[in-house]
N, C-alpha and C positions, 0 to 999 in steps of 0.2 A: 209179732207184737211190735208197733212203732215204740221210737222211744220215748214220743209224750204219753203214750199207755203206760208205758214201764214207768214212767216217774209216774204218773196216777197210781198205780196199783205200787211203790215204794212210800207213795206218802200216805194211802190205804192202811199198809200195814204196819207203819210208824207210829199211825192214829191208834192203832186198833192196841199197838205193845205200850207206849206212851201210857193210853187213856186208862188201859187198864192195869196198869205199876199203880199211878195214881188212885183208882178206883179202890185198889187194896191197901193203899197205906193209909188211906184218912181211916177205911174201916179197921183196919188193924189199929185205930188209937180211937175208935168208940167201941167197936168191941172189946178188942182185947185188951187195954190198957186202960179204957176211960178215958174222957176226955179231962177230967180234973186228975187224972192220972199223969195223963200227956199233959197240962199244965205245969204240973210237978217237975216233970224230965224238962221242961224248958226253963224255968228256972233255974234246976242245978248247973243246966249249960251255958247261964249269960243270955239268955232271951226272958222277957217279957210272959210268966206265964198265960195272961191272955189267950196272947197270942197264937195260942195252941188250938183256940175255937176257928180262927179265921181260916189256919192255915189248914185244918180239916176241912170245914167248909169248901174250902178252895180247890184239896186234894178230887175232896167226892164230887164237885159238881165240874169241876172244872175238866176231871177223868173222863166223865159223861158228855161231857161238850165235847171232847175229842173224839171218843169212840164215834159220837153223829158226824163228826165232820161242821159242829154248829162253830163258825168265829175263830174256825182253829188257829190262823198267827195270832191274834188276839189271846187267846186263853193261853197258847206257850210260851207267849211274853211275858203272860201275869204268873205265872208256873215256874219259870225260871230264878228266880227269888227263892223261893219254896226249895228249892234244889242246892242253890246256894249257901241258903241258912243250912244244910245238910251237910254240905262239906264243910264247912267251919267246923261245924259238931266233931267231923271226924279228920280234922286236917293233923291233929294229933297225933294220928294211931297209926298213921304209916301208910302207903300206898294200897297194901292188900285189902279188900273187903274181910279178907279172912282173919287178918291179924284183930287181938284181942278188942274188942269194942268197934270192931268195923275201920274199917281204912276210907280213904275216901275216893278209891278211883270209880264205885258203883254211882255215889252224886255227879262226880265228875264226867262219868261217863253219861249220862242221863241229862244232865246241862245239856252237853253237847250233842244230842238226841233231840232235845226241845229245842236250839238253835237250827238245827237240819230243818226240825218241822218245819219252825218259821220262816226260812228258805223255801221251803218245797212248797207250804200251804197246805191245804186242807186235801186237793186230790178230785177226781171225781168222783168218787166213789162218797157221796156224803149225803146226809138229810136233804138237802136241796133237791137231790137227783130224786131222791124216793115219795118227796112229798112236793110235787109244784107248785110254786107262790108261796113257798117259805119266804120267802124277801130276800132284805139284805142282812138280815139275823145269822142266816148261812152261808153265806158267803165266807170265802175262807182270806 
């Protein structure tokens, strides 16, 4: 394997673990918490409850745009945010994710996952490849 294959198939499955963290935590706050649930928890923490629609929206579609490989330095840019407001949440609680209420090195670690992304790009391995004359919509 060359080594622009290995970084294709590294940023393949950065998409693939990325897209899908994401993909589970917007549903984890419409399933399981509600989204006026998840409102709620943004409040108590110093955000904007609103704000808890966007950044779901954002989670799920944005999760989905990675797994494809659709605009990926794009979406891990606007993603990064999202990740950040998360470590605030928990800069609190102490380094461990395991200490009481979550620590923050799981965001911290996940920032810095979405920054690789946006280094590496999307990969070959994306919707473009599978579907020809995607455009520049996929483009990474």
């Amino acid at each position: 394997m060359t080594r622009e294959q290995q970084i294709d198939l590294a940023a393949f499955i950065l998409r693939l673990a990325l897209g899908s963290m994401f993909i589970a935590h917007g549903f984890l706050k419409v399933m399981v918490f509600t989204l006026p649930g998840t409102a709620q928890f943004f409040d108590s923490v110093g955000f904007a409850g609103w704000m808890a629609y966007p950044v779901t929206l954002l989670e799920i579609l944005g999760g989905t745009l990675l797994v494809l490989g659709v605009a990926t330095r794009w979406i891990a840019i606007a993603l990064i945010p999202v990740l950040l407001g998360a470590l605030f949440v928990h800069l609190g609680n102490g380094w461990l994710y395991t200490n009481a209420n979550g620590g923050w090195e799981y965001a911290a670690v996940l920032s810095v996952a979405c920054v690789v992304q946006v280094l590496l790009g999307g990969g070959t391995y994306t919707l473009r490849q599978l579907i020809p004359g995607v455009g520049k919509l996929a483009q990474t």
